[in-house]
C-alpha positions as CSV (number, residue, x, y, z in Angstrom):
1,X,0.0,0.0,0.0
2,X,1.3,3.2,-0.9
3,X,0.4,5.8,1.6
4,X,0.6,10.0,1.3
5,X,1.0,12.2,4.4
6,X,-3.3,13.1,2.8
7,X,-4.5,10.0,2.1
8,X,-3.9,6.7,4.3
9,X,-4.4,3.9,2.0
10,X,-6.6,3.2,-1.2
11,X,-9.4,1.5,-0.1
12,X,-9.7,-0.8,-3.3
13,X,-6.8,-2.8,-1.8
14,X,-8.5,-3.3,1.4
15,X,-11.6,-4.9,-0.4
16,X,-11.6,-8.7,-0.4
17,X,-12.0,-10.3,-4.3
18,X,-15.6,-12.4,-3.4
19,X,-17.4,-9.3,-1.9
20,X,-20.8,-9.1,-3.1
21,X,-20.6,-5.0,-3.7
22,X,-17.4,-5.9,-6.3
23,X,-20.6,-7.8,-7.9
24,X,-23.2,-5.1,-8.6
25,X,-22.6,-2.9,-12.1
26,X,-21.3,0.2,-10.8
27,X,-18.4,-1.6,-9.2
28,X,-17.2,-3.9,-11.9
29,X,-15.4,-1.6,-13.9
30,X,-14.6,1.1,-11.0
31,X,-16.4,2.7,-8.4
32,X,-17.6,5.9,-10.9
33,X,-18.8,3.3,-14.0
34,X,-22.0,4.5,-14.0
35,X,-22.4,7.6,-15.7
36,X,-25.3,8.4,-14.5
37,X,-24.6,8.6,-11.4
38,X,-21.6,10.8,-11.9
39,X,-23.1,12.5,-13.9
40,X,-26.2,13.4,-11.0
41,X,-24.6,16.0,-9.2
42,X,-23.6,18.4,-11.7
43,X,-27.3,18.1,-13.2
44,X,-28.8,18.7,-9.3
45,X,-26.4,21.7,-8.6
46,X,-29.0,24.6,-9.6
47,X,-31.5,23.2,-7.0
48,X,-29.2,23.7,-3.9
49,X,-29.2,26.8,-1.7
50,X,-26.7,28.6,-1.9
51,X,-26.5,29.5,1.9
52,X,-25.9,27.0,4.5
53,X,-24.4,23.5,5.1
54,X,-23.4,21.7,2.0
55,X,-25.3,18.8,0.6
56,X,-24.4,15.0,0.7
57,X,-23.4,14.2,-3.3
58,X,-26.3,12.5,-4.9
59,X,-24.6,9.6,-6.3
60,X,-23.1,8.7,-2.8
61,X,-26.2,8.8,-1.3
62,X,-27.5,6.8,-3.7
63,X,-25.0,4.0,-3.6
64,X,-25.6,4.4,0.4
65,X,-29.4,3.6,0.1
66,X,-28.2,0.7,-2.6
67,X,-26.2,-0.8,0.4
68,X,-28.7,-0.6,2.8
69,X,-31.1,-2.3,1.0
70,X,-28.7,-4.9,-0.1
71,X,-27.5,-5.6,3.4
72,X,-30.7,-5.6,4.8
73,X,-30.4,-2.9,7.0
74,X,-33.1,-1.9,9.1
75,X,-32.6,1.8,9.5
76,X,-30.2,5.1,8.6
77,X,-28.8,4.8,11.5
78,X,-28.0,1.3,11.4
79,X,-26.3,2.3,7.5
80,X,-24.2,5.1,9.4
81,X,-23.1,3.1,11.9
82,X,-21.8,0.6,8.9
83,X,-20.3,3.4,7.1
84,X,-17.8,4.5,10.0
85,X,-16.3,0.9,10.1
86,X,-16.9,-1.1,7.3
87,X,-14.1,-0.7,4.4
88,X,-16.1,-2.5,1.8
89,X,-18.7,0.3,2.5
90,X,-17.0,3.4,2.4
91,X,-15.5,2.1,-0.9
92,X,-18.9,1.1,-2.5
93,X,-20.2,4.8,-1.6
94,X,-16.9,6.8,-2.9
95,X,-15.4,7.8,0.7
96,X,-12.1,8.4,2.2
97,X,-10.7,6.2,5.4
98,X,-10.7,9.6,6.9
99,X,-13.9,11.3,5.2
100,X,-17.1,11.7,7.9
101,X,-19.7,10.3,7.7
């Protein structure tokens, strides 16, 4: 692993190779493969204020709903708890080892 004084470590060597999210479309081929998705925020951008806290990225919290229902979560909290431990999640949803949650 290479590591920066920035970034820790790249999560996509963390992963392990029989995950189920390394399954699903939008991580075969990278986590940004689906252009869509990428493409979401810059498409939303004229609907946020622009006062205030910034928004959560649409794609991210799409691909965080897309985990919770494949995991079976019960509840956004339970999700959020996931997200601040789980590797394979914060990779799936396009975070940082040291991004909040």
């Amino acid at each position: 692993m290479v590591r920066t004084p920035n970034k820790p470590a790249c999560l996509a060597i963390c992963r392990p190779r029989n995950a189920c999210q390394r399954r699903t479309p939008c991580a075969r081929s990278g986590n940004t493969s689906i252009p869509r998705l990428t493409t979401l925020s810059s498409q939303l951008a004229t609907l946020y204020a622009r006062t205030g806290r910034p928004s959560i990225a649409p794609e991210k919290l799409l691909r965080a709903l897309l985990l919770q229902v494949l995991s079976s979560l019960r509840s956004e909290r339970l999700l959020m708890e996931e997200l601040q431990y789980n590797l394979l999640f914060r990779w799936f949803v396009g975070l940082d080892l040291d991004a909040p949650v």
